[in-house]
N, C-alpha and C positions, 0 to 999 in steps of 0.2 A: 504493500500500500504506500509503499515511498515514503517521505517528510514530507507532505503535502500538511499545511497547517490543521486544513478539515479533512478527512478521511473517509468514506463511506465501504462497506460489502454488503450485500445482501446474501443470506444462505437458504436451503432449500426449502425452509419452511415457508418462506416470503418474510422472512424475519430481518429487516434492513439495520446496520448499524451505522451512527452519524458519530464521527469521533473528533473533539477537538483536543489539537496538541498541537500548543505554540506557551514553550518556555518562556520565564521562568513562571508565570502566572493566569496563562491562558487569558489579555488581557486582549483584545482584536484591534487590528487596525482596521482601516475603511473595507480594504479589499478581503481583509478577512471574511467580516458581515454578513459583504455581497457573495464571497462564495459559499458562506453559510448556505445562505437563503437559494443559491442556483440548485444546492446541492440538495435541498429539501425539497423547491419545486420538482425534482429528477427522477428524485424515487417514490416521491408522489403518483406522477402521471404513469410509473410502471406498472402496466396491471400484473406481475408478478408479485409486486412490496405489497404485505399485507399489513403491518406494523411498523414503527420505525422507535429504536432505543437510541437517545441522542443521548451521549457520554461524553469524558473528556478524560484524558490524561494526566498528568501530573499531582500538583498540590493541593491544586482544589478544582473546583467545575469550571469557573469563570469570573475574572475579577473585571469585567465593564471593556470598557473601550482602551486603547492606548493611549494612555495621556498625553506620552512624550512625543507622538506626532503630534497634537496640537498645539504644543507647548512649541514644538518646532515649525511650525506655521505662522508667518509673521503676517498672515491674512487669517480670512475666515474659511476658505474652502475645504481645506481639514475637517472645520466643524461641523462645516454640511453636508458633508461627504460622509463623517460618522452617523448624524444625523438618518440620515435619508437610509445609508446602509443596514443601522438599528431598526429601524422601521421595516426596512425588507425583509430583514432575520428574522424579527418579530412576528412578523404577520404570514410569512412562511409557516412556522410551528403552526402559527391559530386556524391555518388555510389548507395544511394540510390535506390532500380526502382522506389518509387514514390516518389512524390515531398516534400519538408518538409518546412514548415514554420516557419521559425522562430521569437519567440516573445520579443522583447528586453525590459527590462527595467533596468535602472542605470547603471553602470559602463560594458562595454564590452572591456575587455584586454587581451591582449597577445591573448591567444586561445582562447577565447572567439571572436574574431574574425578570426581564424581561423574558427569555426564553421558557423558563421555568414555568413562569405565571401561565403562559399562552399554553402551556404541554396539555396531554390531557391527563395522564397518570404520571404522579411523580416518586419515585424512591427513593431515597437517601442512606446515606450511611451513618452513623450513628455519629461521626465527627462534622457533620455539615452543618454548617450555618446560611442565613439568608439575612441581605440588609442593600440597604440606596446610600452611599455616602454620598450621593450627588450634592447633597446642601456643604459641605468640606470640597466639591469641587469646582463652585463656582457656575452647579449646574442644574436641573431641574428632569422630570422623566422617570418613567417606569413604576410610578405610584399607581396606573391602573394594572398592572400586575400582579405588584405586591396585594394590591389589593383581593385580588383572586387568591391570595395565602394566606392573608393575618385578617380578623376584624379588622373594622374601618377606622375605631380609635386605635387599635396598636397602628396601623397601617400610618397614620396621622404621627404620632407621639416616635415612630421609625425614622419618620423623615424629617421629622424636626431638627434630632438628636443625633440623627446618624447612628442608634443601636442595631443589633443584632439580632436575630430571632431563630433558634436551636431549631433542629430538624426536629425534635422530641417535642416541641411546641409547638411545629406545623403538623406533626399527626395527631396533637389533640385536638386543632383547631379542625381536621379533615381534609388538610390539602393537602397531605404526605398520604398515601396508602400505606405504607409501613416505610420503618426505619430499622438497619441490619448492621452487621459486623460491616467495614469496609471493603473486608478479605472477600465477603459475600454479596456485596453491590451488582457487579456485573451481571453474577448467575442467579441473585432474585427479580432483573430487570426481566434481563431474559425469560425466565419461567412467566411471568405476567404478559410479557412480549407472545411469551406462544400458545398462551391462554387465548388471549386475541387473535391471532393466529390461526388457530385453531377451527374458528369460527365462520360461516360462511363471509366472504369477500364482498358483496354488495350487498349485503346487510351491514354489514360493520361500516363501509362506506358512508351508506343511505345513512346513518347512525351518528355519524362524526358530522355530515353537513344539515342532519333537524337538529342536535344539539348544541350548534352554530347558530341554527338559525333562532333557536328560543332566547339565547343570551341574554342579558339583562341592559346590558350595552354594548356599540359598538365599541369591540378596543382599538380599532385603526385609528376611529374619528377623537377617542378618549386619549391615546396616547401621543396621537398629532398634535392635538390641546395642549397638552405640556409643553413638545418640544416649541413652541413660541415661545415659553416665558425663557426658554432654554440661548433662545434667539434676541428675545431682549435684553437678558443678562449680558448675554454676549455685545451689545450694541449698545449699552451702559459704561462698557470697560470694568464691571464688576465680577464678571465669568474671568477674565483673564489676570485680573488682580488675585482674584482668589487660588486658583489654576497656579500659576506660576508661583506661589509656597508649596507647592505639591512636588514630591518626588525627593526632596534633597536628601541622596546617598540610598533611596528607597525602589523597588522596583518596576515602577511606573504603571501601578493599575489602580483603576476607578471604581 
């Protein structure tokens, strides 16, 4: 599967795996994103992929976007380019036709819960966490996600604070299905993955786009909402005051 930042195989079950792995922090830059999201459109339209377990490599699942591109962008295209990319990623997961599981372990930030929130099954490992430091970066986004995870006052009192909120605490709330050893992450995703699987193919389809369609709201139109204030910050010179204390000696994820 080469160093290819994002990764995907599908095996005979129709069982698709989306893998990211980009050291030290799995934090994405623009093109990341986009190939997130090419890569989800891909195995979507395969009527082979019955399911899809979107994992990640390393330390944790996903620490947000790459700072230090922005930070090195003496314009804004950087930011729209994130922007616009998050948005693709995002709404890939939610657009899916079939379902996707997601398997968490360590740190899940910024877009990294964008992803999460959009999933439709999530797993964790018993060392995972979930949180938005976007208010520490100068930025704003991903509160309609989170919000699919935590009640609406934690969800509110997250992004104040920039706190954390334990895998153990997203399956009381009921947006973890379970939480497992680490060691056991992959092969509890999997067995849920082929539970689905298992299932007839256009039904489980038909399934994933009425429970789209009931939603409570739109998250393209919810999460486009934010990224404006995201854009004002930025056109204030306040996103980049704050932004640029970020990093020093640190490994540049959001």
């Amino acid at each position: 599967m080469g160093t290819d930042i994002v990764r995907a195989a599908v095996d005979g079950r129709g069982i698709a795996e989306l893998v990211v792995d980009r050291p030290p922090v799995n934090a994405l830059p623009v093109a990341g994103w986009y190939r997130l999201a090419r890569e989800l459109d891909r195995l979507g339209d395969d009527p082979e992929v019955r399911v899809v377990v979107l994992r990640a490599e390393g330390r944790g699942f996903n620490a947000g976007v790459d700072i230090r591109q922005l930070q090195a962008d003496p314009g804004e295209s950087a930011l729209i380019g994130v922007n616009r990319g998050c948005f693709a990623a995002f709404a890939a997961v939610y657009d899916c036709p079939v379902p996707v599981v997601a398997a968490v372990h360590g740190f899940c930030l910024g877009g990294g819960v964008g992803l999460v929130g959009n999933a439709d099954v999530v797993v964790a490992a018993q060392d995972a966490y979930f949180g938005l430091p976007e208010v520490d970066r100068g930025a704003l986004g991903a509160a309609t996600h989170l919000s699919r995870l935590v009640p609406a006052h934690r969800a509110r009192a997250m992004m104040y604070t920039c706190a954390t909120a334990t895998a153990a605490e997203l399956h009381a709330f009921g947006s973890v299905l379970d939480v497992v050893p680490k060691a056991r992450l992959r092969e509890r995703a999997l067995e849920v993955a082929a539970e689905i699987a298992a299932k007839d193919p256009l039904v489980i389809r038909a399934a994933k786009e009425a429970l789209n369609g009931i939603d409570l709201w739109d998250v393209r139109r919810s999460y486009r909402y934010e990224q404006g204030f995201t854009f004002e910050l930025g056109l204030s010179g306040a996103a980049r005051r704050v932004r640029d204390t970020f990093g020093r000696g640190r490994d540049g994820e959001a």
